[in-house]
C-alpha positions in Angstrom: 11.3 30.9 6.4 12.7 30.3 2.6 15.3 27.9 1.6 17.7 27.7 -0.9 16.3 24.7 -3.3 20.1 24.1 -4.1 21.4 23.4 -0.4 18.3 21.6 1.3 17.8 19.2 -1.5 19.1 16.0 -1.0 19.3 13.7 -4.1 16.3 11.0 -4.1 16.8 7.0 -5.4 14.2 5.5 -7.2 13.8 1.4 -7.7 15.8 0.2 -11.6 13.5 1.5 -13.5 11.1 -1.7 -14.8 12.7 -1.5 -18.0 16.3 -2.5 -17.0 15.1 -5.2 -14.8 13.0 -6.8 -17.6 15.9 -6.0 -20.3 18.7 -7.4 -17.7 19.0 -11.2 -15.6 19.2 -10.7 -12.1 23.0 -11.8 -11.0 23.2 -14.3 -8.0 24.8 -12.9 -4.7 28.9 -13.3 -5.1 30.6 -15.8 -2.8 31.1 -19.3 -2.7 30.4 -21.4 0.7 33.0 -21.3 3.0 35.2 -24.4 3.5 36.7 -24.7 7.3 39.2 -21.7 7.0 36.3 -19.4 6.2 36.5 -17.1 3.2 36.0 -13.2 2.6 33.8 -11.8 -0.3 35.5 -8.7 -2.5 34.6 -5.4 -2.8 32.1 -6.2 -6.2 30.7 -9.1 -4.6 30.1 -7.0 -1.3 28.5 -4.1 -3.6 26.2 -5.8 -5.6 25.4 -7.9 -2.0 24.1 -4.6 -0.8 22.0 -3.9 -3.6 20.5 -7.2 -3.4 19.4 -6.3 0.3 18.2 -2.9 -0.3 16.6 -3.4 -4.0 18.3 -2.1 -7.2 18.6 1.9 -6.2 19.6 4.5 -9.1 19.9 8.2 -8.2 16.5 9.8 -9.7 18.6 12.0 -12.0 20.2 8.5 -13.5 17.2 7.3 -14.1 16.4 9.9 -16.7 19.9 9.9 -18.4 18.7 6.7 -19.4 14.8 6.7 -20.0 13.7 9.6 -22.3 10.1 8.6 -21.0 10.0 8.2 -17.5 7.1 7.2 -14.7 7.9 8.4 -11.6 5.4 6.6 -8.5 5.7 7.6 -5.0 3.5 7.8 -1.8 2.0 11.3 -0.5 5.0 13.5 0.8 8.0 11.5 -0.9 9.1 13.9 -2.6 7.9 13.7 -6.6 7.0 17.9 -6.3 10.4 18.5 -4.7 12.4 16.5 -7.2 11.0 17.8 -10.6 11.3 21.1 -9.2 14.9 20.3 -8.7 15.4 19.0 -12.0 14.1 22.0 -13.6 16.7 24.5 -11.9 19.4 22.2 -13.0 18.1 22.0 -16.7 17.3 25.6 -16.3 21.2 26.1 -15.4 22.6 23.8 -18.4 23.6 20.8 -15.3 21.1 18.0 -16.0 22.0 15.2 -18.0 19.2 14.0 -20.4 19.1 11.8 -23.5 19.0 15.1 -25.6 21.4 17.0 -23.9 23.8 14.8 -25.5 23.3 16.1 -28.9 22.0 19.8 -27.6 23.7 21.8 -24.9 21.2 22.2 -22.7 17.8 21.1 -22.3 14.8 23.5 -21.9 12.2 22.6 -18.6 8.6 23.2 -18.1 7.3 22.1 -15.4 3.7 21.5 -15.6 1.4 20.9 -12.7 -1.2 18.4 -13.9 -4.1 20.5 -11.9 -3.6 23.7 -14.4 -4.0 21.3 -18.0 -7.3 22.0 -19.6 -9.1 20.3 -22.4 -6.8 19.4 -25.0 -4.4 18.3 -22.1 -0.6 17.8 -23.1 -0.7 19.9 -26.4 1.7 22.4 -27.0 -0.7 24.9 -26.2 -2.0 22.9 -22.7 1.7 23.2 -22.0 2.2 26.5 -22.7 -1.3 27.8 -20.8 0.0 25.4 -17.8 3.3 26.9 -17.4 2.3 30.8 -18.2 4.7 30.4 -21.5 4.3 31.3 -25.2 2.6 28.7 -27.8 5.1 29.4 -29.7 8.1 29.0 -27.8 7.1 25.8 -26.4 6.5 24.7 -29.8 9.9 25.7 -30.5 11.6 23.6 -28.0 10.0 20.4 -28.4 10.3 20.8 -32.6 13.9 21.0 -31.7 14.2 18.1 -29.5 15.3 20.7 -26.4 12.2 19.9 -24.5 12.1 19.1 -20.9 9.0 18.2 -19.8 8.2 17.7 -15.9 4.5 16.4 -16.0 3.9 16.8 -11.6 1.2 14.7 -10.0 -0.6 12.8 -12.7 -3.2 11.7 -10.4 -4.5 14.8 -9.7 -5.9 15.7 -13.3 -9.4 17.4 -13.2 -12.2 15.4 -13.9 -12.4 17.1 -17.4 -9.2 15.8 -18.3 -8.5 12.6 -16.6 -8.0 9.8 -18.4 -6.5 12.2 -20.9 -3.4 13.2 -20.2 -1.1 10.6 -20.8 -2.6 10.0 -24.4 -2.2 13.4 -25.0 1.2 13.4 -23.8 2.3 10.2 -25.7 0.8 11.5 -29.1 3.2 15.1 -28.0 6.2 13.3 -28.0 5.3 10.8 -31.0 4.7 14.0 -33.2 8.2 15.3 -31.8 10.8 12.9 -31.3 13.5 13.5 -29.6 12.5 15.3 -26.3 12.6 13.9 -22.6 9.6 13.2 -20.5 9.3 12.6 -16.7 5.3 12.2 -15.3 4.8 11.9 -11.4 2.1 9.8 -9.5 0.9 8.2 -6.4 0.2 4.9 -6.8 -2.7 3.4 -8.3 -2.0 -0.5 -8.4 -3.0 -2.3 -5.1 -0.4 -2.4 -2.1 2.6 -5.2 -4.0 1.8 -4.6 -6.9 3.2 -2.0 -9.9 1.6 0.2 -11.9 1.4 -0.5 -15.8 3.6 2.3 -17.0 2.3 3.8 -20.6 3.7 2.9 -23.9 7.2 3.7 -24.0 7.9 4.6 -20.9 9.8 2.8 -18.4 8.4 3.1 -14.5 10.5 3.7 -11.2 9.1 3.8 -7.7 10.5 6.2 -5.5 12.2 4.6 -2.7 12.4 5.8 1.5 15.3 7.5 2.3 17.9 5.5 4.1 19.3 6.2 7.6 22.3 8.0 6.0 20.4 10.3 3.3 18.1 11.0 6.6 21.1 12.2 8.3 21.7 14.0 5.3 18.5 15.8 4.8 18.7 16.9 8.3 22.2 18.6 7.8 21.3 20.4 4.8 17.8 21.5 6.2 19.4 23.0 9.0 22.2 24.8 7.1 19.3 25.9 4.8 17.3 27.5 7.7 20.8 29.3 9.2 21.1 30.6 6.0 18.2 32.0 5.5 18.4 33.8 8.8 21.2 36.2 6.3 23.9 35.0 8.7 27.7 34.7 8.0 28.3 31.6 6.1 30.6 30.3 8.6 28.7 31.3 11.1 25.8 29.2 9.7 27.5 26.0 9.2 28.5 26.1 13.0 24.9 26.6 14.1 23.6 24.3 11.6 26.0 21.8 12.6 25.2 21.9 16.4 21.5 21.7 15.5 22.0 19.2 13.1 24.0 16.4 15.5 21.4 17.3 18.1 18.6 16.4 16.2 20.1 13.3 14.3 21.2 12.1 17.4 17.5 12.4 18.9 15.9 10.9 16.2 18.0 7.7 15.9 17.5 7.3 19.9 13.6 6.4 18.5 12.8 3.8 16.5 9.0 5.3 16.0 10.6 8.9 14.5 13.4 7.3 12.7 11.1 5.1 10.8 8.4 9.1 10.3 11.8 10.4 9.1 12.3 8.0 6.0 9.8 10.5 4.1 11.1 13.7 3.0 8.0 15.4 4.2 7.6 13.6 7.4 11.3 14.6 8.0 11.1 18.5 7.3 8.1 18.2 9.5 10.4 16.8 12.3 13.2 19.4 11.6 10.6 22.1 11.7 9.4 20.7 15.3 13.1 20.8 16.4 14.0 24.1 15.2 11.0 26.0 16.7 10.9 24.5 20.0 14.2 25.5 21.0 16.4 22.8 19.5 14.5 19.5 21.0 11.8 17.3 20.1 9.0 16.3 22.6 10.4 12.9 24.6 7.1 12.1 24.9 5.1 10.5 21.8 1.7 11.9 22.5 3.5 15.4 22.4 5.9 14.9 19.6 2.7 13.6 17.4 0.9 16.4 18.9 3.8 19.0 17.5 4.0 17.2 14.0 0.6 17.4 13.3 -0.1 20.7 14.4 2.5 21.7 11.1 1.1 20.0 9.2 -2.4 21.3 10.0 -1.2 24.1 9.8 -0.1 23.5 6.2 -3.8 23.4 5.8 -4.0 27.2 6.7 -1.5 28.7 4.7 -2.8 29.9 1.5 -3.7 26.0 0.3 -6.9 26.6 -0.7 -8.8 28.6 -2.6 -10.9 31.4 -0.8 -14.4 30.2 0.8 -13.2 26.5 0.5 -15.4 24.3 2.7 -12.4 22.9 4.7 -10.9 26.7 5.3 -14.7 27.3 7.1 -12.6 25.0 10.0 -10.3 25.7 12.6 -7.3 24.0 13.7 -9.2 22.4 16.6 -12.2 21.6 14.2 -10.0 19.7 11.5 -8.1 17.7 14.5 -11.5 16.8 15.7 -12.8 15.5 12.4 -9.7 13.7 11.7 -9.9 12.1 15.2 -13.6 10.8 14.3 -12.8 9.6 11.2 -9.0 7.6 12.4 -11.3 6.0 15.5 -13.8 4.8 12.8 -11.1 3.4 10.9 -8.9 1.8 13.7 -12.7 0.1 14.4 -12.8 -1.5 11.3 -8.8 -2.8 11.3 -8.5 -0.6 8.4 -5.6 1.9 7.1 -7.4 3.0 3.7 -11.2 3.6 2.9 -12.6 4.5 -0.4 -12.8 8.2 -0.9 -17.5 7.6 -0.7 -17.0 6.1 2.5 -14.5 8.9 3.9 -17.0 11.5 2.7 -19.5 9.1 4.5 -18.2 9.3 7.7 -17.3 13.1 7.9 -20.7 13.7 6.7 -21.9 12.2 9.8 -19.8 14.4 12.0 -19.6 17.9 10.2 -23.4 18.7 12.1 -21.4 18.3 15.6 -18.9 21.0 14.1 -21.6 23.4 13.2 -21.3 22.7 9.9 -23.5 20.9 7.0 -23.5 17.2 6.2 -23.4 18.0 1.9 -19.9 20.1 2.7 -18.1 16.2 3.1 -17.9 16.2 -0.3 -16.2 19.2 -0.6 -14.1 18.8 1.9 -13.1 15.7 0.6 -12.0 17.1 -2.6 -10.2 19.8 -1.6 -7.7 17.7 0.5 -7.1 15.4 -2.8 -4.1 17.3 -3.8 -2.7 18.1 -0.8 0.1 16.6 1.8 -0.9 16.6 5.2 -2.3 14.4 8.3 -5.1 12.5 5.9 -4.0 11.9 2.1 -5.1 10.5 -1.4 -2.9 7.4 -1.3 -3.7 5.5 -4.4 -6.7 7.6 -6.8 -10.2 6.7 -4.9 -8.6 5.7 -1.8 -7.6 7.8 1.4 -5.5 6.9 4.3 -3.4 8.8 7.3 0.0 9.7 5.7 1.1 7.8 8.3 -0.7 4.7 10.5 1.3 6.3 13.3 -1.1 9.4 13.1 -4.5 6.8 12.9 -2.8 5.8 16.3 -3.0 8.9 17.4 -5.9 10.8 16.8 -8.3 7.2 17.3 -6.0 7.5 21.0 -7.6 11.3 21.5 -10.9 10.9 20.6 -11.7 7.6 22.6 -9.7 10.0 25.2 -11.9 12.7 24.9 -15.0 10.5 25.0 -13.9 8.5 28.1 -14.1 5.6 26.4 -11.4 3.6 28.7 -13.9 0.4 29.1 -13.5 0.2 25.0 -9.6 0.7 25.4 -9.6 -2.4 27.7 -11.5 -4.5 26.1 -9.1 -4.5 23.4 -5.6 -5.1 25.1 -4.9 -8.7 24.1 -5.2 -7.5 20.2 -1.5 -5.9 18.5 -4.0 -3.9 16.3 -4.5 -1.3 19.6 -1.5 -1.5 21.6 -0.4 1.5 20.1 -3.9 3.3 20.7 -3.8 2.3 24.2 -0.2 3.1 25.2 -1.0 6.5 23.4 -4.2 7.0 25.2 -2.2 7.3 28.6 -0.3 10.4 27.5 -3.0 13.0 27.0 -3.0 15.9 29.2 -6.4 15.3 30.6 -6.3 11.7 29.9 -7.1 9.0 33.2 -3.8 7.2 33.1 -4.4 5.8 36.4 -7.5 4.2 35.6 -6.4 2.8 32.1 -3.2 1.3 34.2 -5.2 -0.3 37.0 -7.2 -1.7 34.3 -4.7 -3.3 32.5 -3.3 -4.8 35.9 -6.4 -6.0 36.8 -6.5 -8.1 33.2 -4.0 -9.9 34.3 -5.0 -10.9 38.0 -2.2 -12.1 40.2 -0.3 -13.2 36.4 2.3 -11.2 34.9 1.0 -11.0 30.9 0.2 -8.7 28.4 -1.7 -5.9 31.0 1.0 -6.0 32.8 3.5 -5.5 30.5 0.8 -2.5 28.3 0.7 -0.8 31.7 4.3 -0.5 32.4 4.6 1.2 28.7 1.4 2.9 29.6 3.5 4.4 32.8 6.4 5.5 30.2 3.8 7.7 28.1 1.6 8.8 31.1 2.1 12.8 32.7 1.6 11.8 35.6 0.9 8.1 37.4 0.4 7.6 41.4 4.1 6.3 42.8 1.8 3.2 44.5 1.2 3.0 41.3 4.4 2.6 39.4 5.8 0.6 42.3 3.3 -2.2 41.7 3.9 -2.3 38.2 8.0 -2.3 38.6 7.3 -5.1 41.5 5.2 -7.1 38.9 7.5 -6.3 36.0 10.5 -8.0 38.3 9.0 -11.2 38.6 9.2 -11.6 34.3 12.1 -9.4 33.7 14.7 -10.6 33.4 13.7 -14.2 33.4 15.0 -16.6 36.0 13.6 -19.7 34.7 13.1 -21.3 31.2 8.9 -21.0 31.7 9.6 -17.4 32.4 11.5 -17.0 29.2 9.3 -18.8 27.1 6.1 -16.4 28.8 8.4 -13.3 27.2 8.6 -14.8 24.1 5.1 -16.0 23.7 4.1 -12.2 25.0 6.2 -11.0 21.8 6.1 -7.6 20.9 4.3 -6.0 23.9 7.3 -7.3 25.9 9.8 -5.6 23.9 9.5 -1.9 25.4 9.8 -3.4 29.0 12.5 -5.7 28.3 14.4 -2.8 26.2 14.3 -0.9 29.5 15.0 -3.7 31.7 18.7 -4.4 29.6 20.8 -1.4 31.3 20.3 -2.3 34.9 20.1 -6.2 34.6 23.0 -8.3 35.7 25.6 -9.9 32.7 23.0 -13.6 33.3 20.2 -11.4 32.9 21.4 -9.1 29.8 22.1 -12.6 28.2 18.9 -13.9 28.9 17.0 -10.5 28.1 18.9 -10.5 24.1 18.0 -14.0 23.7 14.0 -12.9 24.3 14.6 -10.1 21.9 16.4 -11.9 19.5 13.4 -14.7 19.4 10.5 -12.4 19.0 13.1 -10.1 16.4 12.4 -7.0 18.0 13.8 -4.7 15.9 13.9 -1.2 17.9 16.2 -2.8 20.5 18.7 -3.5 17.7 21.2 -0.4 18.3 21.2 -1.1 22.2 22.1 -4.8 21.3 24.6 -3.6 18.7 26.3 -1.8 21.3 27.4 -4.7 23.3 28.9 -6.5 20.2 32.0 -5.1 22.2 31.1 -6.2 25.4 33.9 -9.4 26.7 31.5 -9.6 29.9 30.9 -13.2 30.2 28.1 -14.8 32.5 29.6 -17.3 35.5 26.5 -18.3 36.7 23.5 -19.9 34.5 20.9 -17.9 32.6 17.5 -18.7 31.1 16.9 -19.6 27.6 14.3 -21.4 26.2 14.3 -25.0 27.1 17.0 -24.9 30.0 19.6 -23.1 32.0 22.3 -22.2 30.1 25.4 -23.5 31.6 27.9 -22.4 29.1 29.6 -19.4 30.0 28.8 -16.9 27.2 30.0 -13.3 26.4 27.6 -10.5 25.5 29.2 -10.0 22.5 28.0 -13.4 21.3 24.9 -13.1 22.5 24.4 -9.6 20.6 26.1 -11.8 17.6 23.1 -14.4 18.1 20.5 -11.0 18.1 22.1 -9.6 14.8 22.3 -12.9 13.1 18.1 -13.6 13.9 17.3 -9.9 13.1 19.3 -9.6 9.6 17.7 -12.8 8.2 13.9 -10.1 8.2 15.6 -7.0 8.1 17.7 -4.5 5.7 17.5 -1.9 7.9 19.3 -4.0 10.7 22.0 -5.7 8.5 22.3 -2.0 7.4 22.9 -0.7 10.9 25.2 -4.1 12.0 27.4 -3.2 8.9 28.2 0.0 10.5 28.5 -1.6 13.9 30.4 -4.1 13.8 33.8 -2.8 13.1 34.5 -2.8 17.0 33.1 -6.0 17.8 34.9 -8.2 20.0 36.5 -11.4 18.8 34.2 -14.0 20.2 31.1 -12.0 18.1 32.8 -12.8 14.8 33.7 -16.1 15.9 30.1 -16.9 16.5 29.1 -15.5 12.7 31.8 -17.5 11.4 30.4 -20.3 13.2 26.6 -19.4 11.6 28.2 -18.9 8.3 29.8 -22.4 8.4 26.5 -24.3 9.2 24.3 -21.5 6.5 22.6 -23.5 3.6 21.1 -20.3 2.0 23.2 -18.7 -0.3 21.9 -14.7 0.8 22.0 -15.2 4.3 25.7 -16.8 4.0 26.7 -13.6 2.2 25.7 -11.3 4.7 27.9 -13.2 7.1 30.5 -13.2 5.1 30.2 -8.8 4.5 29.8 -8.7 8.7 32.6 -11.1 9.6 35.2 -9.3 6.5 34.2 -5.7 8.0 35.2 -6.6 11.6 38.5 -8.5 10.1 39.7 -5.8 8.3 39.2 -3.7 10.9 40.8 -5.7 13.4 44.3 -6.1 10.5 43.9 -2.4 10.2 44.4 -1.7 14.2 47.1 -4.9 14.2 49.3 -3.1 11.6 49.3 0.3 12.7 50.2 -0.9 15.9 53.1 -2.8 14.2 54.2 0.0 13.0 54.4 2.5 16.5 56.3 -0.9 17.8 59.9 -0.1 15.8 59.6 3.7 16.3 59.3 2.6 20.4 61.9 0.3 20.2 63.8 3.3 18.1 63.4 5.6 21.1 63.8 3.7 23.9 67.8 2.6 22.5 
C-alpha cells in the first residue's frame, strides 16, 4: 500500500535550534502574583506560558529558514528520513523556504543518504555518485548558491568514511557560499546531554509528537491509505474519517499506546495494526505488542537487506526468539542499552540454538545498524529496544516459554519487572493461574503488592479460574477503596502497582470512596488515571458521610470536582502532558474546581506553577462568561416572544 508523501505527512517540531537559545535570554513566565481578587494572564503571557512547559518548539521547516547549516538529532523512528524526504518534494516544487531562496527562486535538493558516500565523502562528485546525478550539474547548483543539500543519517557512514563526512561537508560549503545545508543523526551524546553541533551549524533535536499532531497523523494516515485504495475522494474522507475517530479514540483510552504513538514510526505501526485487523486494535497488551512487532519484523523481510545477509538466513519466529533472549538478558542486568560487542556477545551465544553459527553475531549486528525496527542503534556503539515497552515484552515471552515463573516471583516487590510479570500472564500458553496464586501467596493473609500484581495479572490473563478471580476481587475489597486512614496510607506507600486496581475500582465506588480513591492517585501522581479524573472536574456530587485521607477521616463535605481539582493541581506540577490535557478539560469544570485552583494559586510561592493556575482558572472563566452571555442574549428574544 503506497501513500501520497503530500497527504500522510504531518509537519514535525524540532527544540530552538542551540543557536537562538545561546544568542537570545530566556524570558520569565508572564503574570504577576495574584492579590485577593485573583488576576488572569493575557493571551502573550499564556503563549509563551505554554512554550515554557513544552520546551521552545519551531516547525522543522522554520528551523531552516533561519539556519543555512542545520543539525538535525532524533531517536530511531522519529522521523529525520521522512522529513528530508519531505523537504525535498517541496524544494523540488519551488514551496520551501530557505535562506537562498530569498535571493533565487527556488532551491535545488539532493538528498543524499550517508550509506552511498564513498571516499572523498561530501565532494561535488560524492554528491553527485550518491544521488545518481551529474558532476557537473551538482557543481552547478552549489556554484550558484541554489543548492539544497539533505545529508540523511549521519551516523550511518561506512567505516571508510566515518569521521569524514562532516569535514568534507563543511570544506563544500566553505568553497561555495551561499547554499543551505541540513545533516540528520541519532544521538551520540549520553542520555541529557547534547551533541556538539559542527562549526557553523546550529543543532535542533527533534521533539515527540504531541497528543494533537498524534491525532493528526492518524487522520492523514488513514485518508492516505483510502486514497490509495483509487476511491472517490469523498468517498475516502468518509471512510478515513470513521477509521480515523475509531482509532484516536482507542488509542487515547491507553496510556501505554498513547505514549508508543508519540513516534512517527511507532504510530504508523499502530495505524497499520488497526487498519488490517478490521478497524480495532488488540484490548489486550500481550496481543497488541504481539501485532506491532510482528510489522515491524516484518519490516525486516521486505527487501531491507541485501541478498544472503546473515539476519535474512532467519525467520520471523527465529528473529522473535533471538530478540526475546537477548531483552531477558538485558531486563537481568536493569539495563535498556548495551554496547554494540556485548549485543553481538550475547546473540553469539544463542545463534547455535537457532541452527546457526556463533561468528554470524557480528553480522547480524551490522546489518540491523541502519535499520528501524524492534532492536535499534540508539546512540553510534550502543543498541537498545526502540522502545522499553518491547524489552517488557519479549523478556515476558521467553521467561514464558522457559517456565521460568519461580524467577518471575522472586522479583515482584521490584518496579523494574512489574511490567514483565503482568505481561507474562497474557501469553496464550502462559500458566496465569500459577503466576496469580503465587503472587497471592506473597502476600499471606495481607493485602500488598501480590495482591494488587495479581489483580492486574487477572486483567492481562486469557483465561483465570473464577475461584480464582473471586479471591482476588474479595482481597482487593478490603484496600480499595479505603475505609480507614492506615488503609489509605498502605495505597499510597504501594504506589504505582496500586494505580491499575484503584483506576478500575473509581467507576463503581461510592461518591466517599471516589474521593478517597483521587486522593491516593493524586499522592502517588499516577498519571494514566488523569483523563478519568479529568472527567469529574464536572462532577457537583459531594460526599455526606466521611472518607479516608491520609491522617484522618475527612469530615468536610467535598465535591468531586474539587477533589479532581486537588489531582490536576499534584499531577501538573511533574507533568506537561497533564497540564496539556487539563487545559483542554477544564472548560466545563464545575465552579467549586476553579475555586479550589484559585485557592492553590493564592497560597503558590513559585512563579511557574502560579502561572499554570492562572492559564486553568482564565480557561474555565471565560468559558463560563461565554455560556453567561449567550444566555443573556436568548433572555430578551424570550421575553420578546412570550409578549
Amino acid at each position: 500500500m503506497r501513500q501520497d508523501l503530500e497527504i500522510a505527512y504531518v509537519p514535525l517540531h524540532v527544540e530552538r535550534p542551540s543557536e537562538e537559545l545561546r544568542s537570545s535570554k530566556p524570558k520569565k513566565a508572564a503574570g504577576k502574583k495574584p492579590k485577593a481578587g485573583g488576576t488572569t494572564v493575557d493571551a502573550r503571557a499564556a503563549n509563551a506560558m505554554l512554550r515554557v512547559l513544552e520546551r521552545p518548539r519551531v516547525l522543522a521547516t522554520d528551523a531552516l529558514v533561519n539556519h543555512p547549516r542545520l543539525l538535525i538529532v532524533g531517536e530511531p523512528g522519529s522521523g529525520k528520513s521522512t522529513l528530508l524526504a519531505y523537504l525535498a518534494t517541496r524544494a523540488a516544487r519551488g514551496e520551501l523556504a530557505t535562506p537562498t531562496s530569498r535571493r533565487e527562486p527556488a532551491s535545488i535538493p539532493f538528498l543524499v543518504p550517508v550509506r552511498a558516500l564513498q571516499d572523498p565523502p561530501a565532494s561535488p562528485e560524492g554528491i553527485a555518485h550518491a544521488v545518481g546525478a551529474e558532476a557537473w550539474f551538482v557543481e552547478a547548483a552549489l556554484r550558484r548558491g541554489r543548492a539544497l543539500l539533505l545529508i540523511d543519517g549521519l551516523d550511518e557512514a561506512r567505516t571508510q568514511v566515518a569521521g569524514k563526512v562532516l569535514p568534507a561537508l563543511t570544506a563544500t560549503l566553505d568553497a561555495y557560499p551561499g547554499n543551505s545545508v541540513i545533516v540528520t543523526t541519532r544521538p551520540a551524546a549520553a542520555p541529557g546531554q547534547d551533541e556538539t553541533a559542527p562549526r557553523g551549524f546550529a543543532r535542533a533535536r527533534l521533539l515527540p509528537m504531541t497528543r494533537d499532531e498524534v491525532g493528526v497523523f492518524i487522520d492523514r494516515w488513514c485518508l492516505a491509505a483510502e486514497l490509495s485504495l483509487n476511491k472517490p475522494r469523498e468517498q475516502a474522507e468518509i471512510d478515513a474519517r470513521a477509521a480515523a475517530d475509531d482509532l484516536k479514540e482507542r488509542v487515547r483510552a491507553s496510556r501505554a499506546i498513547e505514549k508508543l504513538a508519540e513516534t512517527p514510526l511507532l504510530c504508523s505501526v499502530i495505524c497499520v495494526v488497526h487498519r488490517f485487523l478490521g478497524q480495532r486494535i488488540p484490548e489486550r497488551r500481550v496481543a497488541l505488542y504481539e501485532a506491532i512487532t510482528n510489522v515491524l519484523l516484518y519490516e525486516w523481510d521486505r527487501a531491507k537487506f541485501a541478498e544472503g545477509a546473515a539476519i535474512g538466513k532467519l525467520d520471523a519466529h527465529a528473529k522473535r526468539a533471538l530478540l526475546a533472549r537477548l531483552a531477558l538478558s538485558m531486563h537481568r542486568a536493569r539495563v535498556a542499552e548495551l554496547p554494540a560487542e556485548e549485543v553481538v556477545k550475547r546473540l553469539a551465544a544463542h545463534l547455535p540454538d537457532l541452527g546457526r553459527q556463533e561468528e554470524e553475531a557480528a553480522a547480524i549486528v551490522a546489518e540491523i545498524r541502519d535499520r528501524n525496527g524492534v532492536l535499534v542503534e540508539r546512540a553510534p556503539g550502543s543498541f537498545a529496544f526502540s522502545h522499553l515497552t518491547f524489552q517488557e515484552y519479549l523478556a515476558a515471552m521467553e521467561l514464558v516459554n522457559a517456565h521460568a515463573y519461580d524467577q518471575l516471583l522472586r522479583n515482584y516487590k521490584d518496579k523494574w519487572w512489574h511490567e514483565v510479570i503482568v505481561l507474562s500472564a497474557g501469553f496464550p500458553g502462559a500458566h496465569a493461574d500459577r503466576i496469580i496464586r503465587g503472587l497471592l501467596d506473597k502476600d499471606s493473609d495481607d493485602v500488598a503488592a501480590g495482591t494488587m500484581l495479581a489483580a492486574q495479572c487477572a486483567e492481562t490473563a486469557i483465561e483465570v479460574r473464577q475461584p480464582l478471580r473471586k479471591e482476588i476481587e474479595r482481597r482487593v475489597a478490603q484496600l480499595v477503596p479505603p475505609a480507614s486512614p492506615k488503609e489509605f496510607r498502605t495505597l499510597v506507600r504501594l504506589g504505582d502497582v496500586a494505580g491499575p486496581v484503584l483506576l478500575r475500582s473509581l467507576d463503581r465506588a461510592s461518591t466517599e470512596g471516589k474521593a478517597s480513591i483521587i486522593s491516593v492517585l493524586g499522592l502517588i501522581r499516577y498519571e494514566p488515571a488523569t483523563r478519568a479524573i479529568l472527567k469529574l472536574l464536572k462532577d457537583p456530587s459531594r460526599t455526606v458521610r466521611p472518607f479516608a485521607s491520609y491522617s484522618q477521616m475527612s469530615a468536610v463535605s467535598s465535591s468531586l470536582a474539587t477533589c479532581a481539582a486537588i489531582f490536576v493541581k499534584r499531577l501538573i506540577e511533574h507533568s506537561a502532558a497533564a497540564f496539556s490535557i487539563s487545559l483542554d478539560a477544564i472548560h466545563s469544570a464545575d465552579p467549586s474546581a476553579v475555586e479550589m485552583l484559585s485557592t492553590f494559586r493564592e497560597f503558590e510561592d513559585d512563579p511557574q506553577e502560579r502561572d499554570k493556575l492562572s492559564m486553568l482558572i482564565e480557561r474555565a472563566e471565560n468559558t463560563r462568561a461565554k455560556a453567561s452571555s449567550a444566555s443573556a442574549a436568548r433572555s430578551p428574544r424570550r421575553a420578546a416572544r412570550s409578549g
